[in-house]
C-alpha positions, 0 to 999 in steps of 0.5 A, spaced: 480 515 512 483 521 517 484 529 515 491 528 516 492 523 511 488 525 506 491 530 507 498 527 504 495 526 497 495 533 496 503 534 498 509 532 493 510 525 495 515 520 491 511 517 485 513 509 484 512 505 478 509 500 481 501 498 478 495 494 479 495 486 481 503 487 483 505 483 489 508 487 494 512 487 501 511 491 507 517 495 509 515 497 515 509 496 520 501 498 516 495 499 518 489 496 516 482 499 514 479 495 520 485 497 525 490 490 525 496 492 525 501 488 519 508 486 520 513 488 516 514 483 511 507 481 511 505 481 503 499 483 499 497 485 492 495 492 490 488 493 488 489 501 487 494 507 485 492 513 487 495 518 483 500 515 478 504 512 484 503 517 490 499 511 494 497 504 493 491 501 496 494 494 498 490 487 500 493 482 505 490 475 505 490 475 513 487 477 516 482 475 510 481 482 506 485 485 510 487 492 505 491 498 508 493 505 504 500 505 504 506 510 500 511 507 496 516 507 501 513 503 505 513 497 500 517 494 495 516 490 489 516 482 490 512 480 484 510 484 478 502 483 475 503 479 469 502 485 463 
């Protein structure tokens, strides 16, 4: 993780309802945490909030594990985790 973005935890940032094992879309392009770059559309599963919504930790099946830390507008809701 680089200074600067952890650096945008400590900002105000929109918060979003969204929780754990919620399935969701990209709405623009990410970042991986091994550099492969996601295509807007691309869906995964939300494995981690970062304080109450300012950001998700998201896993993408391809490539296989593939999980990227993204904000709440750079996704939206397709599929809400079973309660």
């Amino acid at each position: 993780m680089t200074l600067e973005f952890a650096y945008q935890f400590r900002q105000d940032a929109a918060r979003s309802d969204l929780r754990d094992l919620d399935r969701v879309a990209l709405m623009t392009a990410a970042t991986s945490d091994d550099g492969d770059v996601l295509a807007p559309g691309t869906e995964g599963t939300i494995v981690s909030v970062y304080r109450g919504g300012e950001a998700y930790v998201v896993e993408f099946p391809t490539p296989v594990g593939a999980l990227a830390t993204v904000r709440p507008g750079d996704i939206r809701l397709v599929e809400r985790a079973p309660v």
